[in-house]
Backbone as CSV, one residue per row, in Angstrom:
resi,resn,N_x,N_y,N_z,CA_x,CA_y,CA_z,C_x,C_y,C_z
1,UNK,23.406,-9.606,-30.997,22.353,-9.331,-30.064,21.931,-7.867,-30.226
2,UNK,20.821,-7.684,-29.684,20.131,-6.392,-30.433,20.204,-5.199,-29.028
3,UNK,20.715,-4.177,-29.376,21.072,-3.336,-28.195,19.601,-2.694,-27.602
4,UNK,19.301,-2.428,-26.412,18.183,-2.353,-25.557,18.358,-0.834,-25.500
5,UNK,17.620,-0.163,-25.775,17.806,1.166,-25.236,17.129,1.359,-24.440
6,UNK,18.450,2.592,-23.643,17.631,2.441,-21.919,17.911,4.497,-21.673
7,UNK,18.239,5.107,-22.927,18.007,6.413,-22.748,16.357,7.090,-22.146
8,UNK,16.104,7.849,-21.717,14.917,8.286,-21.419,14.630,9.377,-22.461
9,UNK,13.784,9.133,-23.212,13.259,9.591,-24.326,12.313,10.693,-24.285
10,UNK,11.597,10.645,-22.876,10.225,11.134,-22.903,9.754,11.248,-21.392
11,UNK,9.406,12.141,-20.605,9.382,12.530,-19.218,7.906,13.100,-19.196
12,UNK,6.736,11.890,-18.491,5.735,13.187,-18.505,5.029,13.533,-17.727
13,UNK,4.890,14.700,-17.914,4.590,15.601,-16.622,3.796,15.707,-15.723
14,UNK,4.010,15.968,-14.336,2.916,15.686,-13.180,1.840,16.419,-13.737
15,UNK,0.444,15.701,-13.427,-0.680,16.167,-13.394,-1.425,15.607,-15.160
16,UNK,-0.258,15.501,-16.271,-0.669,15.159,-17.218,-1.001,13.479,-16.888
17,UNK,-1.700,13.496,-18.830,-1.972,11.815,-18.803,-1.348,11.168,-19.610
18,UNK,-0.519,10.360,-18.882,0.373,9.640,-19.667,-0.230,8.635,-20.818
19,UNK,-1.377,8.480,-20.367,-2.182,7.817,-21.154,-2.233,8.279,-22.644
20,UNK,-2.016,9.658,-22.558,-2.134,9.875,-24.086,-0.566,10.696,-24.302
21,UNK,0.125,10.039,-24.008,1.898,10.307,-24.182,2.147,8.479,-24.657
22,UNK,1.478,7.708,-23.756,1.680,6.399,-24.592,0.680,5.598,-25.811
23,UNK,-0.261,6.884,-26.401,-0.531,7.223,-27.840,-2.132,6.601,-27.850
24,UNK,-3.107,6.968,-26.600,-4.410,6.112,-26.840,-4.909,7.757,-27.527
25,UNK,-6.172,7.466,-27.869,-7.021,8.854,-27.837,-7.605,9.595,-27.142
26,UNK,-8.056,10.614,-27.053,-8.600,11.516,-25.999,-9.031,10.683,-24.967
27,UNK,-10.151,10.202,-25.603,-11.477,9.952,-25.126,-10.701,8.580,-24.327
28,UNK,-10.182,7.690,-24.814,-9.496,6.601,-24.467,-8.691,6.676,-23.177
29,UNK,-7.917,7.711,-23.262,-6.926,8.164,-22.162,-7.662,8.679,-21.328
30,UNK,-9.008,9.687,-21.383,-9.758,10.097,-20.186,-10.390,9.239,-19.230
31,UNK,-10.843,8.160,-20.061,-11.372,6.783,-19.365,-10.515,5.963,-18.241
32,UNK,-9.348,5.826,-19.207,-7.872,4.839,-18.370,-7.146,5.828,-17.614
33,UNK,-7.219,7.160,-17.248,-6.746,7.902,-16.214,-8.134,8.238,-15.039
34,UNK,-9.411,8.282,-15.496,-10.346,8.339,-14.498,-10.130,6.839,-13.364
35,UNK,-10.599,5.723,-14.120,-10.119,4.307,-13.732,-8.983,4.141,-13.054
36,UNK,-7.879,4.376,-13.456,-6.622,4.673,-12.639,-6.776,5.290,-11.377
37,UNK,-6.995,6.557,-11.482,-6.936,7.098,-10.048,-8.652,6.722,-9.270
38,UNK,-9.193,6.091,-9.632,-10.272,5.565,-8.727,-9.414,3.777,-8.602
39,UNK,-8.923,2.908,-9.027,-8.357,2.520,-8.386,-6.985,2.350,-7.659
40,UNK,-6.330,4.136,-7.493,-5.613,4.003,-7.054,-6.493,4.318,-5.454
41,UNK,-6.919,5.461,-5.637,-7.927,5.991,-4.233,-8.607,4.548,-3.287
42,UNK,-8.874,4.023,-4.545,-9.769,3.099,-3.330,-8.754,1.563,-2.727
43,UNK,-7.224,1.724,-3.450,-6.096,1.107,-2.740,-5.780,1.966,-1.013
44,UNK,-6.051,3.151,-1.593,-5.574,4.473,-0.261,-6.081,3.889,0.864
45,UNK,-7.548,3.818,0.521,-8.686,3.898,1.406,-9.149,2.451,1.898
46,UNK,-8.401,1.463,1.355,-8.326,-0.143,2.081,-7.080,-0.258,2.844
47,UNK,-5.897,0.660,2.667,-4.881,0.523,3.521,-5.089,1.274,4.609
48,UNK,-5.605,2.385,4.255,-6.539,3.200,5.548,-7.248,2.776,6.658
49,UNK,-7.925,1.546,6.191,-8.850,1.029,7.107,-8.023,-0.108,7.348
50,UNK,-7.310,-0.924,6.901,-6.502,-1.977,7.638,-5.851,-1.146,8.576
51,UNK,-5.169,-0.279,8.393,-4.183,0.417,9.515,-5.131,1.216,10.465
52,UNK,-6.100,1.213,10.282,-7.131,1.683,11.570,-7.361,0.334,12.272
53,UNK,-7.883,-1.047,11.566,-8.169,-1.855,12.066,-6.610,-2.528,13.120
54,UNK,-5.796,-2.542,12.360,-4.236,-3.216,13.075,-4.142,-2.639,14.613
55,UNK,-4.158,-0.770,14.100,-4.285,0.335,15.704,-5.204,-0.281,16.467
56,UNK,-6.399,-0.845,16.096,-7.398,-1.196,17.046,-6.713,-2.469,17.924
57,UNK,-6.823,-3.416,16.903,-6.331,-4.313,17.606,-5.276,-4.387,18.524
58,UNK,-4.021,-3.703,18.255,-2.817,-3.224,18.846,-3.758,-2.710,20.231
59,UNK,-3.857,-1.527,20.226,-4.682,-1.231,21.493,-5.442,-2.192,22.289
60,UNK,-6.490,-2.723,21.825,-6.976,-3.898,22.421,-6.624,-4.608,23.422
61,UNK,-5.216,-5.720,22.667,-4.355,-6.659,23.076,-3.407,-6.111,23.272
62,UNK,-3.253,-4.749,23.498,-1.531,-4.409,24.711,-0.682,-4.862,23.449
63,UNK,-0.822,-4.964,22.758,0.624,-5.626,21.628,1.484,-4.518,21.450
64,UNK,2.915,-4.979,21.398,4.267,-4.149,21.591,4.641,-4.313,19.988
65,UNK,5.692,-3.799,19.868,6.049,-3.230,18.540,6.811,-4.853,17.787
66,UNK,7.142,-5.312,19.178,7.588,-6.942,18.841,6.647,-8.040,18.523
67,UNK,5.871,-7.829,18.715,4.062,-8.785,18.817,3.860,-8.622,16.971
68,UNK,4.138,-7.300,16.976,3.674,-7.066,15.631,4.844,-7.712,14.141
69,UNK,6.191,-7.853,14.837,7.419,-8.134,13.902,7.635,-6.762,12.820
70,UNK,7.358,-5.755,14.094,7.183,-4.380,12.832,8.483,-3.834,13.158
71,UNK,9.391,-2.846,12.724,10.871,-1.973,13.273,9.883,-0.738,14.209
72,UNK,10.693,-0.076,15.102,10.070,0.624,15.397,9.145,1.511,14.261
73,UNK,10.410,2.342,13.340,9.907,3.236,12.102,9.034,2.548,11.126
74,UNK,8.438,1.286,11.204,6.955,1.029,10.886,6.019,1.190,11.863
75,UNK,6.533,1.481,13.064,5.005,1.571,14.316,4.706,2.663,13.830
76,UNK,5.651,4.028,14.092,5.252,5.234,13.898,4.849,5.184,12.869
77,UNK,5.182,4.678,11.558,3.945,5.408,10.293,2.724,4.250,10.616
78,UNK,2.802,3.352,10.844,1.770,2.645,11.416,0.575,4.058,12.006
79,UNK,0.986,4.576,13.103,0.621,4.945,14.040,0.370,6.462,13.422
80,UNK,0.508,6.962,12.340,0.693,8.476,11.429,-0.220,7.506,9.968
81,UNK,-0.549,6.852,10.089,-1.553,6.292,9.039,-0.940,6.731,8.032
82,UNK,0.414,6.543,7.466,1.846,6.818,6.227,1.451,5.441,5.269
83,UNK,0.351,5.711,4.499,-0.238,4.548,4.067,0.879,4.077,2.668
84,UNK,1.906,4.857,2.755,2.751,4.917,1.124,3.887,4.089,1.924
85,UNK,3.655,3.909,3.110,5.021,3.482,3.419,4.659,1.507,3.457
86,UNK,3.914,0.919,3.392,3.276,-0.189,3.213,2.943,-0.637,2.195
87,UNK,2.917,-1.997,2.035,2.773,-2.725,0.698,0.979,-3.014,1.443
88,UNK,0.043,-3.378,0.541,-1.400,-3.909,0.774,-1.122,-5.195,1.516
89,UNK,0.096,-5.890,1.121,-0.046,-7.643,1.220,0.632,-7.389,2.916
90,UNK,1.645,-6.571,2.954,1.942,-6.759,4.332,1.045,-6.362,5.395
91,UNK,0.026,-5.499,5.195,-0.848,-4.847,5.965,-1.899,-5.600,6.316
92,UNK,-2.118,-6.725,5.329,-3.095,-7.904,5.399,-2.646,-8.894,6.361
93,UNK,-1.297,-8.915,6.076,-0.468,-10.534,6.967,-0.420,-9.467,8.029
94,UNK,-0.271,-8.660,8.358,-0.157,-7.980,9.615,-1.267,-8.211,10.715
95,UNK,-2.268,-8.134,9.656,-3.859,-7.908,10.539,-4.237,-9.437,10.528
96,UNK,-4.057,-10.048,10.007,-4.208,-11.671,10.254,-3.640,-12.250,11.382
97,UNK,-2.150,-11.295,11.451,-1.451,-12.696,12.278,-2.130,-11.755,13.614
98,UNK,-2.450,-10.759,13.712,-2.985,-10.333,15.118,-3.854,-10.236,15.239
99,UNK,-4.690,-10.736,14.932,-6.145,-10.833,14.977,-6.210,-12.326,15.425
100,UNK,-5.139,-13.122,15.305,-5.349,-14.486,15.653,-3.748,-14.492,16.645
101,UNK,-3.151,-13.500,17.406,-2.546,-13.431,17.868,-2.365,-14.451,19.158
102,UNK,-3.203,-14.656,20.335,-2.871,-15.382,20.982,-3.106,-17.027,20.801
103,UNK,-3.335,-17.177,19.389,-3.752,-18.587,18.926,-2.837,-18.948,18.569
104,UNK,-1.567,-17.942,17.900,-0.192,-18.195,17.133,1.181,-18.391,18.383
105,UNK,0.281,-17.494,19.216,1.228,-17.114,20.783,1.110,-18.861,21.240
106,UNK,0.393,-18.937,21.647,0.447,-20.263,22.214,1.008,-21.754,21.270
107,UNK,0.804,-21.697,19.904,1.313,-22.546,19.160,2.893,-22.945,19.345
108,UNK,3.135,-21.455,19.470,4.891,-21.467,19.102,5.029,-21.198,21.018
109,UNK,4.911,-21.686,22.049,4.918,-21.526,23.167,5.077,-22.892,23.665
């Protein structure tokens, strides 16, 4: 069996583009690092607005930290818009299930 190497070979550096450490060309790597961080920004800025929208709703409907199935230390970054501390998919099922909150309340009631 063929041995896997798992040494770290190559470390690269904040602010550089890895893009051209994993061997595209200039011009190539300027493209796939512009692209990159425009869709990393506009990931930022949809978790941004779900977690504005969730606060709304939360406010709204009086919902407690239990309504939400969140630990406390997700209310507070909830509530500090800590958008790194969230996955996209949970922030979605979050705002779904409370947005249809007293429809789910009464199901399971």
């Amino acid at each position: 069996m063929k041995e896997i190497e798992t040494n770290v070979s190559h470390i690269t550096k904040a602010g550089s583009n890895i893009f051209l450490d994993l061997g595209f060309s200039e011009e190539e790597a300027k493209e796939y690092q512009i692209e990159s961080r425009r869709r990393i920004n506009t990931t930022f800025k949809l978790k941004k607005d779900l977690m504005n929208e969730i606060i709304k709703i939360v406010e709204e409907k009086n919902l407690s930290v239990d309504d939400l199935q969140f630990s406390k230390k997700d209310a507070k970054n909830l509530k500090g818009l800590d958008y790194n501390k969230f996955s996209f998919s949970k922030l979605l099922d979050t705002l779904i299930r409370i947005k249809h909150f007293d429809h789910f309340y009464e199901m399971v009631s």
